[in-house]
N, C-alpha and C positions, 0 to 999 in steps of 0.2 A: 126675711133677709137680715133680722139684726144677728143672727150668728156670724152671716160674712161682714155685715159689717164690723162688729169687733173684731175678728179676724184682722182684718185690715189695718185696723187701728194699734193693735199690738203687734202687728211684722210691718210697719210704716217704717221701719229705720233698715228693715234688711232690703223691704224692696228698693229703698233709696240705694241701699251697697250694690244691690244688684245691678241696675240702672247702670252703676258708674263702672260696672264692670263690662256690661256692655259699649259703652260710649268709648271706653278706654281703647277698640280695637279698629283701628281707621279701615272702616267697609268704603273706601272709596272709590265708586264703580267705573268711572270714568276714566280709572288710572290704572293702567295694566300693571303695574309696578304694585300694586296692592292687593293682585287675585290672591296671595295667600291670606291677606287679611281676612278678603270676602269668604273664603272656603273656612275660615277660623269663626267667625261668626256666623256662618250658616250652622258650623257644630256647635257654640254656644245654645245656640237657639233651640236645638233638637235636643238639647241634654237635657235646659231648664222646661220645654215642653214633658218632656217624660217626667220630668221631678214635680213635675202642676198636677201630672194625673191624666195624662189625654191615653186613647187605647191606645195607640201608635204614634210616632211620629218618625217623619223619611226626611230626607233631604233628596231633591231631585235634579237629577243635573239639567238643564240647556247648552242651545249650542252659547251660551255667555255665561252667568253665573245661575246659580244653584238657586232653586224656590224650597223652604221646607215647610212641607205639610203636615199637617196633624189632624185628629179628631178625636172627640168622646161621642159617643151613640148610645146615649141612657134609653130611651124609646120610639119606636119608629112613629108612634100615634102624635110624639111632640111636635112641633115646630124644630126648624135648625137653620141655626144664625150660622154662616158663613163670615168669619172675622180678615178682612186683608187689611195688609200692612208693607211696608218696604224698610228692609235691614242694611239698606246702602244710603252713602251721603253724598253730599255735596264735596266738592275740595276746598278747603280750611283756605285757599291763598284769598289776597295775599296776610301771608303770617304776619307780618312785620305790624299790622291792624288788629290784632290781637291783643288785651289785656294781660289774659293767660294762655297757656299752651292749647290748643284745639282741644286736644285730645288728654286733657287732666281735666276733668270735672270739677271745678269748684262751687261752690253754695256761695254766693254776696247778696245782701239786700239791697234794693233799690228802690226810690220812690214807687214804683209801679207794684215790684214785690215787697212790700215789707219783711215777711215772713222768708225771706230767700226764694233764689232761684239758680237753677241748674246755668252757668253757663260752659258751654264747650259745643263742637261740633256734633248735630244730631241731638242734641239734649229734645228739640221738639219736634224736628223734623228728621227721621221722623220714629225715630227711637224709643223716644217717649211717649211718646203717645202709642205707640204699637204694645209698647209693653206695660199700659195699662192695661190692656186687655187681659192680657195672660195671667198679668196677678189678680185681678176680677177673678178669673177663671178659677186660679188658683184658690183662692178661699170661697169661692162656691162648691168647688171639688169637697175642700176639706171641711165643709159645716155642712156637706150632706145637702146642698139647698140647690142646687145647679137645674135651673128649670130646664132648660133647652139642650138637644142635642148643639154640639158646638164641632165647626171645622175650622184649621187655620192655615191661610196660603201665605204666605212671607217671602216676597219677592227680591231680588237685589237688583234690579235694574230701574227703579221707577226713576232713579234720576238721572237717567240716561235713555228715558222714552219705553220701557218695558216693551223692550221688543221681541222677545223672546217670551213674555206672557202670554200672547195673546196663540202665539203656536199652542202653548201648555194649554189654556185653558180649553180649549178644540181637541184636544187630545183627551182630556182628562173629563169632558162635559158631564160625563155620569157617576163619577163619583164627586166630581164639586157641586150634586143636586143640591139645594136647599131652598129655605123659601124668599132670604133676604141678606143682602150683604150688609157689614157694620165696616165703617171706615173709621180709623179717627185720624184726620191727614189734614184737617184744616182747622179753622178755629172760630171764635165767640167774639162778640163786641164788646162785651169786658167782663173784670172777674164777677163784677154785682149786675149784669147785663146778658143771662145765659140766653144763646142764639143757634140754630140748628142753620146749615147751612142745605141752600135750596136748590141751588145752581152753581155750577162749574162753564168754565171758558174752557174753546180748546185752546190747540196749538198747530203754529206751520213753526217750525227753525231750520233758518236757513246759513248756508257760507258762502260768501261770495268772494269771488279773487280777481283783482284786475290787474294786467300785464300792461306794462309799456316796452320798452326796449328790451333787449335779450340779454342786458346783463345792468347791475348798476352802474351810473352814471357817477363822471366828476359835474359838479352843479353849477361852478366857475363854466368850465368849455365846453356845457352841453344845455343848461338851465335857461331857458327863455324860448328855445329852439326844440325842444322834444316834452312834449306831457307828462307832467307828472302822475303817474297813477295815484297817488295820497290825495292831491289835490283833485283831482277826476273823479275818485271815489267819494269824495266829501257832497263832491258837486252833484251827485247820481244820489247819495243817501238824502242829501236834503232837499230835492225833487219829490221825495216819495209821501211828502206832508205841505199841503197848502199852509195860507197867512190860517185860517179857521181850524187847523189840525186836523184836516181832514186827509185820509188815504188816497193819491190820485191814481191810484193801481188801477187800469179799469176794469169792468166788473167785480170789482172789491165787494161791495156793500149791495152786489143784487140780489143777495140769500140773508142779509141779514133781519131777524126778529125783530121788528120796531114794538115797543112795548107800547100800551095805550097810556091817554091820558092818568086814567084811574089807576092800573097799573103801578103808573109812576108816581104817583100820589100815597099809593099804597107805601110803597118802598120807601118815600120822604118820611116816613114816621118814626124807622127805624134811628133811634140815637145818633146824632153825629155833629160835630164842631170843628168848622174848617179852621181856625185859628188854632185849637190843639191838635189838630194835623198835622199845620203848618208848624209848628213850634215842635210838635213830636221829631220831626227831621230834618230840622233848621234850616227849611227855605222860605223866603219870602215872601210866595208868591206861587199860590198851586198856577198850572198849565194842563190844559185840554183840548178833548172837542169843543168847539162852540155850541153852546144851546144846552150841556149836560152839567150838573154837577159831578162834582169830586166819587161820590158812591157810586154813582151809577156809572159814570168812563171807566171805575176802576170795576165791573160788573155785567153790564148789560150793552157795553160797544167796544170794538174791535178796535185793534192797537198795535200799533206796525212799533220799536224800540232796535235800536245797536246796542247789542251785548255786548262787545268786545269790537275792537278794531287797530289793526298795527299793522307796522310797515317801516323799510327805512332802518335807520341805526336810532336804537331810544338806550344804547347804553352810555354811560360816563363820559365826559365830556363833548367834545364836535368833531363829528366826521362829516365833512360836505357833500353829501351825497345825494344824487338825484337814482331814488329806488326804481328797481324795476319791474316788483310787486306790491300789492297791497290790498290787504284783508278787511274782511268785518264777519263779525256774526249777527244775524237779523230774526229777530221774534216777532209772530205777529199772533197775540192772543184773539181767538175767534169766540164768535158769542152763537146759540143755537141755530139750525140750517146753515148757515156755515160749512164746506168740506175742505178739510186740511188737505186733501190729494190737491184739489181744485183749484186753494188759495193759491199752492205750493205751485202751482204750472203756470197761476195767472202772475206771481212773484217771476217767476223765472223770465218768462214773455215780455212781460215789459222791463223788465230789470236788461234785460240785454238790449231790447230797443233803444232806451237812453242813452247805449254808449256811445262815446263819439268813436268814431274811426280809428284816431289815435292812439286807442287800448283796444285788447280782447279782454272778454270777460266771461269768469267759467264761475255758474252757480250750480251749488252741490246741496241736495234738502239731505237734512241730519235728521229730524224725527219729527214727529206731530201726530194729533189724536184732536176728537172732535169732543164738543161743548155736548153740556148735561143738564135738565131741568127735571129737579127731583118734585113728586106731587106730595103737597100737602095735606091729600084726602086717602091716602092708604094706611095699611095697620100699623105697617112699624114707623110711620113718620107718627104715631099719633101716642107709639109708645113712648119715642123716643123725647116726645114732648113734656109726657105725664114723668117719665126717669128723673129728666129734667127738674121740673116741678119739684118733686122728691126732695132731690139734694138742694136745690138751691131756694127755694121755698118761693118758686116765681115762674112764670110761664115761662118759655122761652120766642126769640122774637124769630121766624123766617129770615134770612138772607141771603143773597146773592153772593159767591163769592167771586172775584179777577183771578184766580189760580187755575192751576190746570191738574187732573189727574185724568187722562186718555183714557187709561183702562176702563173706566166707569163707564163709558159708552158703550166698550166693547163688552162689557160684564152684559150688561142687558140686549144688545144683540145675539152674545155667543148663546151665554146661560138661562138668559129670559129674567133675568134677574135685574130688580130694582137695588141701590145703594143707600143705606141711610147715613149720612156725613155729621157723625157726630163728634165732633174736635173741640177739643179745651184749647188750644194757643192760643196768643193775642197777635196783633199788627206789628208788636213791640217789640216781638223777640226774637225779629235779626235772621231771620232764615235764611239760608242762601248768603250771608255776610258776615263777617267777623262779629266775635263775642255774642252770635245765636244763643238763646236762652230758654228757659222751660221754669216758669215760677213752678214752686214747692205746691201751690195751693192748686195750683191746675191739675199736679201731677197726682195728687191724692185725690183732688177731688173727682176725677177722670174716674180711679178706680172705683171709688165711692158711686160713682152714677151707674156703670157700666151693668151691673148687675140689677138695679133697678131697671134697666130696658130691657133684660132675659125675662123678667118677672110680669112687665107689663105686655111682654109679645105673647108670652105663653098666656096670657087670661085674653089678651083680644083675638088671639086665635082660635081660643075653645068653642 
């Protein structure tokens, strides 16, 4: 491997132009207003595949946006890594939170980066880190070194629930054979702390709307004497969490995985300091379940959150008004045995039984996918350990991650296929929030590993 690695080392400033030439084109999935973007960067993606060296690559439509696929097929007798990734992002609002424009990539240092980091929309989620891969690929193609056959599915929908994945990949079962999938969609416990993640949470996401009267109210002549849905809706959301943070949904927690003592013991070893937690995002004072730490709530137990919630007049200055809607959005991260169908109907069922009279209430499930436990006794977890090793001159530690990527679930039901989550990010870098980031050291070093776990699959495979 040291040819790709040189390689690497001397195209380290175009892959960086690259990057920023990707990030520069808002794939924002969620926003219809943006399908030309997404069909723009679906074509990026297939041009810079064919310019890496793959034998093909398509862009394939869904009934949503477009997957492009690729492959190289050096020899049937190899092994073949399966690489997914997703080329859509989150929406940059609110801008106004923003240092710089979403979608202008700038490099600034920060305590955390010394050495810079990417910040803009997508810099790590999940953009960058998808196209490490490819530039991996890229200089193994061109140093002649490329152990493994290699295939790549690049989705646009994962942040918006990859619903239209899971048709494709039912569709497509026999040409997306391989023996292992490679992800890099999540992240490490720090830059000198490399960590393989174990486990994935799913998901239920729900919308809920509550009605009171059939039009807005004046709040003077009507206020005291008719329900406020705002107010009713407050009073139904924080119902759904006892004094102990617990979920009173019933049958919440009758499929939930209770880890054992040792288990959990195990998991305490992993690095962690709840004061630079606390101080990483300037609160006071973590909040939980009772009885768990901070890693493990954010890991191995399930979590009901308001994404979003409005209603009423919230623009410039007073309108007196008694509304007569009002919304939230509700997530509830599920941890293994868990079913998101399940949550989703047991959410629905008592969420309506709480209503008073007073309101109607209509809940609408938006998307969800079920929790994942990858094993730490198969080949390419043991590759991706030794890759690790490699570049960072240190084992890497197992962990749990609180995120969700649904598809992994259905990956190993559809395809039979296990997931190795190998992600460079940190906690640090804003995903899903203004001034998201992708340190410089992640992004290189990402490439740099990448091709140490082709190397190590193909020799544990022989």
């Amino acid at each position: 491997m040291q040819k790709t690695q040189t390689y690497i080392q001397e195209n380290k400033d175009r892959f960086l132009e690259e990057l920023f030439e990707l990030i520069r084109i808002p794939s924002i999935s969620a926003d219809p207003a943006y399908k030309g973007d997404m069909l723009k960067t679906a074509d990026w993606l297939k041009a810079k595949m064919e310019s890496a060296g793959v034998d093909f690559a398509r862009i394939d439509a869904t009934a949503g946006h477009p997957i492009v696929y690729a492959e190289k097929m050096i020899d049937s007798n190899l092994p073949t890594v399966l690489v997914y990734g997703h080329y859509d992002v989150q929406p940059a609002d609110p801008l106004e939170l923003w240092d710089t424009p979403p979608f202008e990539p700038e490099v600034r240092k920060t305590d955390i980066h010394p050495d810079g980091a990417i910040f803009a929309r997508g810099a790590c989620d999940d953009k960058g880190q998808m196209f490490m891969h490819l530039k991996a690929f890229e200089a193994m193609v061109a140093c002649n070194e490329l152990p493994c056959n290699v295939k790549f599915m690049i989705e646009g929908e994962e942040e918006i629930g990859s619903e239209n994945l899971g048709i494709y990949i039912k569709e497509k079962t026999a040409e997306l054979k391989a023996d292992v999938i490679l992800i890099s969609d999540t992240g490490m416990i720090a830059n000198d702390i490399p960590s393989i993640t174990t486990g994935l949470r799913g998901l239920s996401y729900m919308e809920v709307e509550v009605t009171g009267p059939n039009r807005d109210l004046h709040s003077g002549l009507y206020g005291g004497a008719v329900a406020n849905p705002i107010n009713v809706l407050c009073d139904m959301i924080s119902s759904l969490t006892d004094e102990d943070n617990q979920i009173t949904i019933p049958g919440f927690y009758d499929k939930v995985l209770e880890l054992s003592d040792e288990e959990r013991a195990e998991m305490a070893k992993a690095p962690f300091n709840q004061n630079d937690f606390n101080r990483s995002i300037d609160i006071g004072k973590e909040s939980g379940e009772k009885g768990f730490s901070t890693p493990e709530r954010t890991s191995i137990r399930p979590t009901l959150d308001v994404n979003g919630i409005w209603g009423g007049y919230t623009g410039e200055g007073a309108k007196t008004v008694l509304p007569s809607k009002a919304h939230a959005k509700i997530s509830m991260r599920l941890v293994p045995h868990q079913n998101s169908v399940e949550i989703s109907n047991l959410f629905e069922e008592h969420f309506k039984s709480i209503a008073p009279e007073s309101v109607k209430v209509k809940v609408i499930p938006m998307h969800g996918g079920e929790g994942t436990v990858v094993p730490t006794n198969f080949p390419a977890y043991q590759a991706a350990s030794k890759a690790l090793e490699r570049s960072f001159g240190k084992k890497p530690i197992p962990v749990r991650s609180g995120g969700s990527i649904p598809i992994v679930a259905l990956f190993e039901e559809v395809l039979g296929l296990k997931s190795i989550l190998l992600g460079f990010g940190l906690d640090s870098d804003a995903i899903h929030s203004p001034n998201e980031n992708y340190g410089l050291f992640n992004f290189y070093k990402g490439i740099e590993t990448i091709p140490y776990f082709f190397d190590e699959y193909r020799e544990i495979k022989k």
